[in-house]
PAMARDO-917968 format. One record per residue (C-alpha): residue in one letter; x, y, z. Coordinates in steps of 0.5 Angstrom, whole numbers, plus 500, padded with zeros to 3 digits. Each point is the difference from the previous one (the first is absolute). Example, Ala and Ser with C-alpha at 12.3 -4.5 7.8 and 13.67 -1.06 7.14 Angstrom:
BEGIN
A525491516 S502507498 
This chain:
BEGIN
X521600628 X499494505 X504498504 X504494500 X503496505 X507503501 X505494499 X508498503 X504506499 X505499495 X505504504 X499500508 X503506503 X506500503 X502501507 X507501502 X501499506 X499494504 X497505507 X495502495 X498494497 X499497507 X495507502 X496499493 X499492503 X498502507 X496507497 X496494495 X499496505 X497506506 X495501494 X498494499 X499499509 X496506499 X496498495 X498493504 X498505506 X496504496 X496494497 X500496507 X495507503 X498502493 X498494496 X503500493 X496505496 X503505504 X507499497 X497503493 X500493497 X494502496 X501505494 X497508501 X494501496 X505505496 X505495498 X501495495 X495494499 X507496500 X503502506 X495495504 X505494498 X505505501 X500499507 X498493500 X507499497 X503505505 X497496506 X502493497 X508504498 X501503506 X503494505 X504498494 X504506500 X502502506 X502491500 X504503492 X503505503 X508499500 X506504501 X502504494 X507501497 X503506499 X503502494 X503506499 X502504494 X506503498 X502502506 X497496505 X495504502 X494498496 X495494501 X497495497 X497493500 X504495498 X493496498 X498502492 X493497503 X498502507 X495497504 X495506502 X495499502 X493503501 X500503507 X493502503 X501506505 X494503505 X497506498 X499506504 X493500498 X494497501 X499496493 X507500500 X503495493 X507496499 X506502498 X502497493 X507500498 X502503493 X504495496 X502500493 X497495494 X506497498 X507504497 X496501495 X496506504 X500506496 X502504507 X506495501 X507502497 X501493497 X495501496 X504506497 X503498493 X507497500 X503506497 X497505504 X503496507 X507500497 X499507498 X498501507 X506496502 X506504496 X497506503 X500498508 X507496498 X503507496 X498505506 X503496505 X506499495 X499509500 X500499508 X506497501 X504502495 X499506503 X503499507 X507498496 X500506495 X501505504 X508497502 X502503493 X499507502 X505500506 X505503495 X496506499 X496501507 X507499504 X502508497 X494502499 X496500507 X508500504 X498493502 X504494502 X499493496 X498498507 X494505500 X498499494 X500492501 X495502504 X495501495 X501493498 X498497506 X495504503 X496498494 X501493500 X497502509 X495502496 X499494496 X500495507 X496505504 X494502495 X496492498 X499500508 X497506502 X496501492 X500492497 X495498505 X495506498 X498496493 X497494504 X494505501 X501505494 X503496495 X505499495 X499505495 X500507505 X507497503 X502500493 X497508499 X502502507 X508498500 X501501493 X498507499 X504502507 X505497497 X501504494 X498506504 X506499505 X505499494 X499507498 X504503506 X504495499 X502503493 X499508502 X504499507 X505506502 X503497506 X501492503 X496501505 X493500495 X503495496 X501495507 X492501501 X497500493 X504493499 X497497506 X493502500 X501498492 X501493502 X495499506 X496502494 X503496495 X500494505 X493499501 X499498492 X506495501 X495497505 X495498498 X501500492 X501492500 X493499504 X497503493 X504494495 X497496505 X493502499 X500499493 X504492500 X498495502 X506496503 X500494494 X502506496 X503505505 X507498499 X502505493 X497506501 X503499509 X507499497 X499507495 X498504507 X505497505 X506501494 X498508500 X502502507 X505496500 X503503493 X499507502 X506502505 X505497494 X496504495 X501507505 X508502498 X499497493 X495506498 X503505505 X507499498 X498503493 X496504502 X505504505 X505498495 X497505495 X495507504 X499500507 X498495506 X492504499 X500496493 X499495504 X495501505 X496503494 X501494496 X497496505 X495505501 X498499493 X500493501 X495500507 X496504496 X499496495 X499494504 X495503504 X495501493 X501492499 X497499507 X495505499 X498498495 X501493499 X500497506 X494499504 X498497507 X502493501 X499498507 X495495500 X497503507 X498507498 X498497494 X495496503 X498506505 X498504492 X497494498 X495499506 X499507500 X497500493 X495494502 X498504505 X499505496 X497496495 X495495505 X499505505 X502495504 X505501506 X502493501 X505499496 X507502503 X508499498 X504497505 X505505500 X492505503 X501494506 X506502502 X501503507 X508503500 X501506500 X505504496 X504502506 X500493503 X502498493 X505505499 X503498508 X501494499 X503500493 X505504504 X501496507 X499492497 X506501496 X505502505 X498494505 X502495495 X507503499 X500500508 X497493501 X502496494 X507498499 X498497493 X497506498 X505505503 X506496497 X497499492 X499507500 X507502503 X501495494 X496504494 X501507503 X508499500 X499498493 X497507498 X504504504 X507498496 X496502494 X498506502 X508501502 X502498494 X496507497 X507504503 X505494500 X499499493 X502507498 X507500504 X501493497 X500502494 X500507499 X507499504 X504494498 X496500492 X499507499 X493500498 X495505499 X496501503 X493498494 X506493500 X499499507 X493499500 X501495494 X503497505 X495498504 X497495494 X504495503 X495500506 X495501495 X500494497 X502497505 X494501503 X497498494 X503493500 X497499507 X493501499 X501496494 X502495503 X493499504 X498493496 X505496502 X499503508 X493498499 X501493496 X505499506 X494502506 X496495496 X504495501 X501501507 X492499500 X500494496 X505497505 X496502506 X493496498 X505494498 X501500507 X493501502 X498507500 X494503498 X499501492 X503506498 X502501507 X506505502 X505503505 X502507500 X508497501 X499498493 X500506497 X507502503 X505496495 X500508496 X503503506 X505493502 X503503493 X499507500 X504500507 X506497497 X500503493 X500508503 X505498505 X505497495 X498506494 X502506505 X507496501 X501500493 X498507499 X503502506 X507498497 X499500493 X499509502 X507501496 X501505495 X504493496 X492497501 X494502499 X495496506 X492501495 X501493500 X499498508 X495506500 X496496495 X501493505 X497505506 X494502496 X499492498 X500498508 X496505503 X495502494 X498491500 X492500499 X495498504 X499492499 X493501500 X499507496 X492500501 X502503506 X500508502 X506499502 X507504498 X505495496 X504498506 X499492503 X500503506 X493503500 X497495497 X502496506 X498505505 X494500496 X497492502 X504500507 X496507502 X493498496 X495503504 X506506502 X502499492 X498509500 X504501507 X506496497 X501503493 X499507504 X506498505 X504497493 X499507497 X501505506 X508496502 X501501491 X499507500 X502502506 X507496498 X500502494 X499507503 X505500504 X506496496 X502506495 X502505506 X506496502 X501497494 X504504496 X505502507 X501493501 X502499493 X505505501 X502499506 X500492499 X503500492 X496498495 X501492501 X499499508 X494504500 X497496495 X503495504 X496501506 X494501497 X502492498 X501498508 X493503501 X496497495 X504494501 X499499509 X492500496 X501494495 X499495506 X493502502 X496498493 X503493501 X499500508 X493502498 X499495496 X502495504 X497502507 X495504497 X494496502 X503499508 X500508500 X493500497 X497496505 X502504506 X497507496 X495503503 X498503493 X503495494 X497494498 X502494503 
């Protein structure tokens, strides 16, 4: 098979962080110093400009392609945006078409030979996920999208077996909340210690890996004879369980485009989103009618059917460890070891990587007011949720005298809440749209934006969740029944991305994060998703003795009061954002 001259990479690799990037310009261009060195006291044949007699008659205009290319690439290299998947850990560029160049490095040997880079030809690529059929890509969407559903339904499912583990194990309601907790801890904690490993193996053995524990730290779940092996079984289920979460938006990412991205984004980003409402309803029948085991062997029924379609139906998708396979086969195939994927380039390690994915984020949350304030904003938000699993029962089993199967119907409210908000994405977007239009008016570059520009969602989120937990809060009589405002709470805090080709969770705030952040954009999501779950971990444990120590109406009240003392921040943010950004030694200017 000859050899032919490698083309632009259709999809450059990635590099998240800025720190990174920079070490990769400097490493390129030490390279290139040596080279000149070595040419000055060698002369240029000593550089393996000529082909070796066992290679290829094409490779001679090969190297000559790589001396014209290889100043140019090192003037083409640029800071890459990171976007993250899902849980904001998992990256890519923000580029369809990248500016890889082919870089030649000097060789140990003797009749050392350049260095091609192995690109893609086209979409139309066979190796290439958007060649696959559209059936097949939206096969693959509805599977990573119905197991991250599986996921989250699985964090709240659990609330509704309270009534049955309180006399069985002897526990207290607080202990067995607990259970809840840690496995929303696990949740945050998993994607930074494990999402970092799928930038060096891949998509598809994080998908295998996390899915199969997952399931197996279900089963004791399911056979627990005491407290103490449920708490453990349920934290070690969601560190599992989160690191499918993280990464699985990268995989919709793969397969689109960004002109037709938006559809099956929105379907990913729904699914986790929906979950939690979904936990209660399935419980509460299932409670209602057997055991509290039932529901862990319904979910296990269901896990293990989710890992079959992974099995089977979704393959490796990220472009990198793609383009490794591939270079791997052409050297097979030529027996020639030029051809190298830009991931075989990459000098971090897997510690280094795992490291800083852990350390990165907590220094945006300590040295950014901006970054801190919009994650308080987004985790308080998911913490109400996650309260509402043990306020919920008291409103409605006591004032209403619900059962405990019509207590989880009553979180439809918040489900189509949630529905409407993520539907609503069309009218954000043509709103950012405008905002951009408005900008080039003015004299801006076409197509030109601002990160503040994506903040209108959460102006109006803010001030729609403060105003619907006041009407919950005094609508919780047995004269009233308060589904109506938990369906305004879902509206405001399930209000979608304006720009939903982002791998971004549906709430304004992190898109917004996101552009402020680009060359941290990782480190940013991380930092958003650490601050929701631990909040969201940690509201369901006073929950339940301020609602009864406080009253059903002031307790909700003073979740409002908190919500409210946040709604100023988008706007502030809005208006002075760009002042706050000039003076970040990590946001763009």
């Amino acid at each position: 098979m000859p050899l032919q001259a490698p083309r632009r990479s259709e999809s450059s690799a990635r590099e998240p962080e800025a720190d990174v990037t920079s070490q990769s310009l400097d490493s390129e261009k030490r390279s290139l110093h040596r080279c000149s060195d070595e040419e000055k006291q060698n002369g240029p044949d000593s550089l393996g400009s000529t082909p070796s007699k066992e290679g290829n008659p094409g490779e001679h205009s090969q190297s000559g392609h790589a001396k014209a290319g290889h100043a140019k690439s090192l003037r083409s290299i640029k800071s890459h945006r990171s976007y993250a998947g899902g849980d904001g850990y998992t990256c890519f560029n923000q580029d369809d078409e990248g500016d890889e160049e082919t870089v030649r490095r000097p060789s140990n040997s003797r009749g050392a030979t350049a260095e091609f880079t192995v690109s893609w030809d086209g979409d139309a690529d066979p190796g290439n996920p958007r060649s696959m059929s559209k059936a097949r890509r939206w096969m693959i969407v509805l599977i990573v999208s119905s197991s991250s559903l599986c996921v989250t339904c699985t964090s709240s499912l659990y609330t509704s077996t309270y009534s049955q583990l309180i006399p069985e194990f002897h526990s207290s309601r607080l202990v067995c909340t607990l259970g809840l907790s840690l496995f929303v801890a696990g949740l945050g904690t998993g994607p930074m210690l494990l999402s970092p490993l799928s930038e060096f193996y891949g998509r598809r053995p994080i998908y295998l890996c996390s899915f199969t524990f997952f399931l197996i730290w279900m089963i004791p779940c399911a056979l627990a004879k005491n407290m103490a092996t449920m708490l453990v079984s349920r934290f070690l289920d969601g560190l599992a369980g989160s690191a499918f979460l993280s990464v699985a938006g990268g995989t919709v990412g793969d397969m689109y485009a960004k002109h037709e991205l938006s559809a099956p984004m929105m379907v990913y980003t729904a699914a986790p989103f929906i979950g939690p409402e979904m936990g209660p309803l399935i419980g509460g029948f299932i409670v209602e009618n057997t055991t509290w085991r039932w529901c862990f062997y319904v979910l296990l029924i269901w896990v293990g059917a989710q890992l079959m379609l992974i099995v089977f139906f979704v393959p490796e998708t990220y472009h990198p460890v793609l383009l490794r396979n591939k270079a791997i086969r052409l050297r097979k195939e030529t027996g020639n070891s030029q051809w190298i994927a830009p991931i075989e380039k990459m000098q971090r390690s897997v510690t280094k990587t795992v490291l800083w994915s852990c350390i990165r984020p907590f220094q945006l949350l300590v040295l950014e007011p901006m970054c801190l304030n919009l994650c308080i904003l987004s985790a308080i938000f998911l913490g109400i949720l996650y309260l509402f699993f043990g306020a919920f029962p008291l409103v409605f089993e006591n004032n209403h005298g619900f059962t405990i199967s019509q207590v989880g119907i009553s979180f439809l409210g918040l489900f189509c809440g949630m529905l409407l908000g993520i539907a609503s994405d069309p009218l954000w977007k043509g709103n950012y749209n405008r905002l951009v239009r408005q900008r080039e008016e003015q004299g801006g570059e076409p197509g030109g934006s601002e990160p503040e520009f994506r903040l209108p969602p959460t102006i109006f989120g803010a001030i729609l969740v403060p105003v619907a937990l006041f009407g919950f809060g005094w609508t919780t009589y047995s004269s009233v029944i308060p589904i109506i405002f938990s369906a305004i709470f879902g509206i405001g805090y399930g209000f979608p991305s304006p720009f939903p080709d982002m791998q971004v969770l549906s709430i304004s705030s992190l898109t917004t994060l996101f552009d402020v952040y680009p060359l941290y954009a990782a480190s940013a999501l991380a930092a958003n998703s650490f601050a929701r779950s631990y909040f969201a971990a940690a509201f369901p444990l006073f929950g339940v003795q301020m609602y009864n120590n406080l009253g059903y109406q002031w307790a909700t009240t003073l979740l409002a009061f908190l919500a409210l003392a946040m709604a100023p921040f988008p706007y502030f943010f809005m208006r002075y954002g760009k002042r706050l950004r000039g003076n970040s030694r990590f946001a763009s200017a």
